[in-house]
N, C-alpha and C positions, 0 to 999 in steps of 0.2 A: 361519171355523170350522175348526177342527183335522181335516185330512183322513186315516181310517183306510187305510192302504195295505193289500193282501191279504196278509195273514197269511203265507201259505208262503216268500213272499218278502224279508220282511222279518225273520224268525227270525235271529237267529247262534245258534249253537251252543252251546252249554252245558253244563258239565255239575258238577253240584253237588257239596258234600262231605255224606258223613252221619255224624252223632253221636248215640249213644247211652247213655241214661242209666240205671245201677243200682247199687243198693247204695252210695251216696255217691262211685262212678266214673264216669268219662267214657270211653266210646270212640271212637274219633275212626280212618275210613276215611283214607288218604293224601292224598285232597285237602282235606280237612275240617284235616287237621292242618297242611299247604300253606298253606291259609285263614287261620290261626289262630298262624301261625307257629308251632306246635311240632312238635316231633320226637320226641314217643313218643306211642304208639298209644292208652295208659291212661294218663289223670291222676286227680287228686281232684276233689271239684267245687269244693274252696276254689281251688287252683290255676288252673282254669278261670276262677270269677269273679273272679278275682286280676287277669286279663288281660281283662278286658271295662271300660267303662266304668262310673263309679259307679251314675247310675242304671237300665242294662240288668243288672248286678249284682243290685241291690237286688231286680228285677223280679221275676228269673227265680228267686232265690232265696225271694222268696213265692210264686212259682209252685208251685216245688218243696214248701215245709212246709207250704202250705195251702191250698184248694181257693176260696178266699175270691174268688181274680182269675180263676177257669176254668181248665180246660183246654188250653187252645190256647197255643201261645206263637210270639208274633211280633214279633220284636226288630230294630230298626235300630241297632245296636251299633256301638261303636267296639273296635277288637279287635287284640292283639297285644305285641309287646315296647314297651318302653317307650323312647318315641320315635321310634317305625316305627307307631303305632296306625293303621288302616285301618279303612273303612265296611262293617259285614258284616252281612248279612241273615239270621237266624236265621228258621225257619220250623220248627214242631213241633208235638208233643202228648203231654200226659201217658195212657200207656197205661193206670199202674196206680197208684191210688192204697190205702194201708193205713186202718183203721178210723180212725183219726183223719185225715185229711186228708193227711198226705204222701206224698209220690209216691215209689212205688217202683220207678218206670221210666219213660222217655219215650225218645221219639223225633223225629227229625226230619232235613231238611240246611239246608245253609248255601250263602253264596254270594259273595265280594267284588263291592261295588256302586261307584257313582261318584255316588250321592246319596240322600237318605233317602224318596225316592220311587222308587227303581228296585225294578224286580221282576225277578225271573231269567227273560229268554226262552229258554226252554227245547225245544228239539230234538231228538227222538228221547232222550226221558229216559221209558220203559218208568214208566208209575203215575202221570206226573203230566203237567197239561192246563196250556197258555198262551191265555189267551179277553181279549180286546177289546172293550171296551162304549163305544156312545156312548149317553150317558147322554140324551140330547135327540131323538135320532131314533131310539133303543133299536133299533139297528143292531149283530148281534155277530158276532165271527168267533172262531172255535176251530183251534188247529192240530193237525195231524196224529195229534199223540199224547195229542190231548182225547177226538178220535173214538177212537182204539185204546182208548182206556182204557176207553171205551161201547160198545165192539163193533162199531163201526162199520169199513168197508173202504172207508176213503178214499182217491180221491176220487170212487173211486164212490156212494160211500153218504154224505151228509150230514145233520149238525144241523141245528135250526131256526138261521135266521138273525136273528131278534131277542129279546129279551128275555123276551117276553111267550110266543115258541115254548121258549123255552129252560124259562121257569118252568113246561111240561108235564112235562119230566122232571122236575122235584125233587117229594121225596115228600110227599104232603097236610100230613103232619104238622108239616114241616120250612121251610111258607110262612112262617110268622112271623119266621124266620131272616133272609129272602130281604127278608123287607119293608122292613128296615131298610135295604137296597141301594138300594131305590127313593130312601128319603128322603133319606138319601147323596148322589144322584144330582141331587136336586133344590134342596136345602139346605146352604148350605157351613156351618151349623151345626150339621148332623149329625157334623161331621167330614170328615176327606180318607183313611181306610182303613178297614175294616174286618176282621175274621176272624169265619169261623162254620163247625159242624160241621151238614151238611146230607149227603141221602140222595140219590143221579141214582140216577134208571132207566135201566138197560143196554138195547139191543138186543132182548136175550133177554129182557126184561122185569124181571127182576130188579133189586135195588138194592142200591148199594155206597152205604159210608157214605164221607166225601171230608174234609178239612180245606179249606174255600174261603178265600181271602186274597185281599185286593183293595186299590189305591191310587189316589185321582184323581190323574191325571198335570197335564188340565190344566180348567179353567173358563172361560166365555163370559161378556161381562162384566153379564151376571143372576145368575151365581155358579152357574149350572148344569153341573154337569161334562160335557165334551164329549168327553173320552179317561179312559176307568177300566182300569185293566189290572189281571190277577191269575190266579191259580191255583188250581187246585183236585187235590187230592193222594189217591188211594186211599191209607187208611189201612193196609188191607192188606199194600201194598207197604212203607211206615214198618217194619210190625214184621218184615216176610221182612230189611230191611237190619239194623234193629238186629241180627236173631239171625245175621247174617252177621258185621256188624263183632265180634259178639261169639264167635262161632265163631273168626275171624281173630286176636284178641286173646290167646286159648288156645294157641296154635300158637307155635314157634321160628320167626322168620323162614328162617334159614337152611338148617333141615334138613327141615322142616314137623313134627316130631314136635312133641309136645304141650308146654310151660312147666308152671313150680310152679303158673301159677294154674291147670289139670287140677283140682286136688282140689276147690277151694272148689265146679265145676259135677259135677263125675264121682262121684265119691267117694261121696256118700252112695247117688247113684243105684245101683254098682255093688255097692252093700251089699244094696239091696232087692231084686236080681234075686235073691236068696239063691241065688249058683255060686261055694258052699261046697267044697273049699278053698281060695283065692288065694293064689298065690306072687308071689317077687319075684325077679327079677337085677339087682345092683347093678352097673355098668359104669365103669372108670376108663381113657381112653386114655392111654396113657404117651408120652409125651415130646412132649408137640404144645406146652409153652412150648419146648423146645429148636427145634422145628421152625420156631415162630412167630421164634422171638429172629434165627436161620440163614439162614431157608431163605424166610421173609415169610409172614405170616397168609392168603393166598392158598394156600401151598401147606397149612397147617393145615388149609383150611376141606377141601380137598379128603381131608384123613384124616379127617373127622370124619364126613365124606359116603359114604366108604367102609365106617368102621364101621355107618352107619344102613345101607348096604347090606346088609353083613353078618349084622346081627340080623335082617334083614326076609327073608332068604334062607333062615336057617336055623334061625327060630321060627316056623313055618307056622299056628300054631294060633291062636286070639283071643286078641291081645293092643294094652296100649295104652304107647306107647314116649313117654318125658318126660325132655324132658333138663334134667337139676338142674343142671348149673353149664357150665362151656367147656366140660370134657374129662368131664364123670361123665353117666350115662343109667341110669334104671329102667324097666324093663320090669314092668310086670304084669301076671298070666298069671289069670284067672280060671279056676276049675272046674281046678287045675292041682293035683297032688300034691307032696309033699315028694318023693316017689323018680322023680317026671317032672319037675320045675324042677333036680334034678338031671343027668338025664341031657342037658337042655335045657344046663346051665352044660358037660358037658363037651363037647356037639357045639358048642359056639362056639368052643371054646378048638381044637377037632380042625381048623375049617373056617377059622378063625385062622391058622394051621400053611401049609396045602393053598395059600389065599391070597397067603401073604407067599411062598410058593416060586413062584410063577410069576406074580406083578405087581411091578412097580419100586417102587411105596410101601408101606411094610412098615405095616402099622398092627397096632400091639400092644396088647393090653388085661386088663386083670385084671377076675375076676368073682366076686363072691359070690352068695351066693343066702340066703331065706326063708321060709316060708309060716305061714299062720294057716290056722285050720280055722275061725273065726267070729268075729260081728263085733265079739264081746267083748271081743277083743284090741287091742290098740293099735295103730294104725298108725306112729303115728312111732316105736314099738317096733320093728316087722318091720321098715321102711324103715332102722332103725340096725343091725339083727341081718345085714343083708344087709351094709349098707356094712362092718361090721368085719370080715365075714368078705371081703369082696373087698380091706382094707386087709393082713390077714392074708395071704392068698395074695402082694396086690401084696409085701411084704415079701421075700417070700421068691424070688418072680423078678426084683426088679427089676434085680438089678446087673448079669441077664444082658441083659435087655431093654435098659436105658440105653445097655450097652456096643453091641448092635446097629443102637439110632437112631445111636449118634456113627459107627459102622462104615458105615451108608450114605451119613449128612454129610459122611463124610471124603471117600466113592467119589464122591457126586455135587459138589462143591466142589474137587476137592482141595485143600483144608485140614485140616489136623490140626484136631480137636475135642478143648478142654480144660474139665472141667466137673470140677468145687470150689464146694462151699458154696454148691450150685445158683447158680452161674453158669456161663454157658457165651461163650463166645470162642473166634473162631478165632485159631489161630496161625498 
């Protein structure tokens, strides 16, 4: 008979990717994308099942349009570029589904396996439990952060140790779930896994709802399963990471200011707080391709760092900074005046000045500005009213500004800086 070793010692360490699903996108934490071999944070979901196996494809993509195969999704996938595909253990739940049956969100993580029975032992992973069953002497062990997740202060304070202690925690309603476990356990005709959403009693008495998932590893030869492994996941925790991955997703990696996708989550919201009127400053840094092409994207990133210093230094009041392309940044100023977004636009250009005279990298920048008084107006209106008027000014400084980056290239290289028909080379 398959002998269960004690759990605390037998754990390795783990620790999972999480993805999340809305609006027809994928977000994907750094390991999740690690996992999955890609390299952007946001995909589509065609993309996504692009890179799975056909039939884990087909799956999760009825998962998604209709509620026909449940909730839960538990996929032993094949995943990755093509000709590098790898065993990966998707584990999730559909949070939100719309009046016809599709899903308008889920969640979950993932995991690289080494077989279609492996389950993630999992160690100090905060929300979710690794538990052990012998299905023959309904013998279980739970590890550390089974109990934390029940309020338990292990090792002083323990679970039931068999099956029968364990089935007091789940909630009256939610036995019918649990039963099938038994059968499971008893019948290799039940199957070798299952998934169900079942309710544990905490501690405190209270009760969380969990996604449980389970695998017989192995069977005795009456076909009784004698090692079942698996998990059980506060659901809670699922949706704190989705609105994290999704939080992360909204953000510039490199500056932390906000991206273009800001408006699809902010935008309407910032409409309904009605702090009537909202201005704008449009931001363009100058010469950071000269810098990049010179002097190495290292030293670029470092002006662009300086500029987010700058606005954040000397726009004190609510505001939310988005940077639209390399070198351009909007700022939007809620509850803000046309005759205070102005005087906003000239203390950058004054603290701009103060800056470049006493630090070695000069960062230069042109700025316009906008406002709306409600929310009748157009925003990709204001957003253009502000850029022309910052293209207008740039105009009119730039030949000084340009001559002052080549003026410092030359000082810090010495090299002459030759720029024609926006190329630039040293001589």
């Amino acid at each position: 008979m398959f002998n269960i070793r004690k759990t605390e010692n037998t754990l390795s360490q783990f620790s999972p990717g999480f993805l999340c699903y809305k609006e027809s996108i994928l977000f994907l934490d750094q390991k999740a994308q690690s996992v999955f071999q890609l390299d952007q944070r946001m995909v589509t979901l065609e993309t996504f099942l692009a890179i799975l196996d056909t039939d884990s494809s087909l799956l999760l993509r009825r998962i998604i349009t209709t509620r026909e195969v449940g909730d839960s999704i538990i996929l032993n996938a094949s995943a990755g570029k093509e000709g590098s595909l790898q065993p990966v253990l998707i584990q999730g739940s559909v949070i939100e589904r719309d009046t016809n049956g599709k899903a308008l969100c889920f969640s979950g993580y993932c995991v690289a396996v080494r077989n279609e029975f492996s389950v993630p032992r999992i160690y100090d992973a905060t929300g979710i439990g690794l538990w052990e069953w012998n299905g023959v002497s309904g013998k279980c062990i739970f590890c550390k952060d089974y109990h934390r997740m029940l309020g338990y202060d292990w090792p002083y304070e323990t679970l039931p140790d068999t099956f029968q202690g364990w089935k007091e925690l789940v909630h009256p309603d939610d036995l019918e779930a649990v039963a099938f476990q038994e059968k499971l356990a008893q019948n290799p005709d039940a199957g070798d896994k299952f998934a169900c959403f079942v309710r544990l009693r905490r501690k405190n008495g209270e009760y969380i709802w969990t996604i449980g998932k389970g695998f017989v590893v192995q069977r005795d030869q009456l076909g009784r399963a004698v090692f079942i492994q698996g998990t059980n996941q506060d659901i809670e925790i699922v949706q704190k990471e989705y609105e994290k991955v999704l939080e992360q997703s909204l953000h510039d990696t490199l500056t932390g200011c906000y991206n273009r996708a800001f408006f699809s989550k902010y935008w309407d919201r910032i409409k309904k707080d009605n702090i009537w009127p909202i201005s704008f400053l449009y931001l363009d840094l100058c010469g950071l391709k000269m810098v990049n092409d010179l002097l190495g994207h290292d030293f670029g990133d470092k002006m662009i760092l300086k500029m987010v210093s700058i606005m954040n230094a000397v726009i004190q009041m609510s505001k939310y900074i988005i940077r639209m392309g390399g070198d351009e940044f909007l700022i939007i100023l809620p509850e803000c005046s046309l005759e205070l977004v102005a005087e906003c636009e000239r203390n950058l250009r004054k603290y701009m000045k103060i800056k470049n005279a006493i630090e070695e990298i000069p960062v230069i920048f042109s700025v316009g500005f906008s406002s709306m008084k409600s929310g009748d107006e157009s925003l990709t209106d204001m957003i253009s009213q502000a850029e022309r008027d910052m293209q207008k000014k740039k105009e009119w400084s730039h030949p000084a500004d340009i001559y002052l980056m080549q003026s410092y290239i030359e000082k810090l290289t010495g090299a002459k800086v030759s720029y024609q028909d926006s190329r630039l080379r040293l001589l």
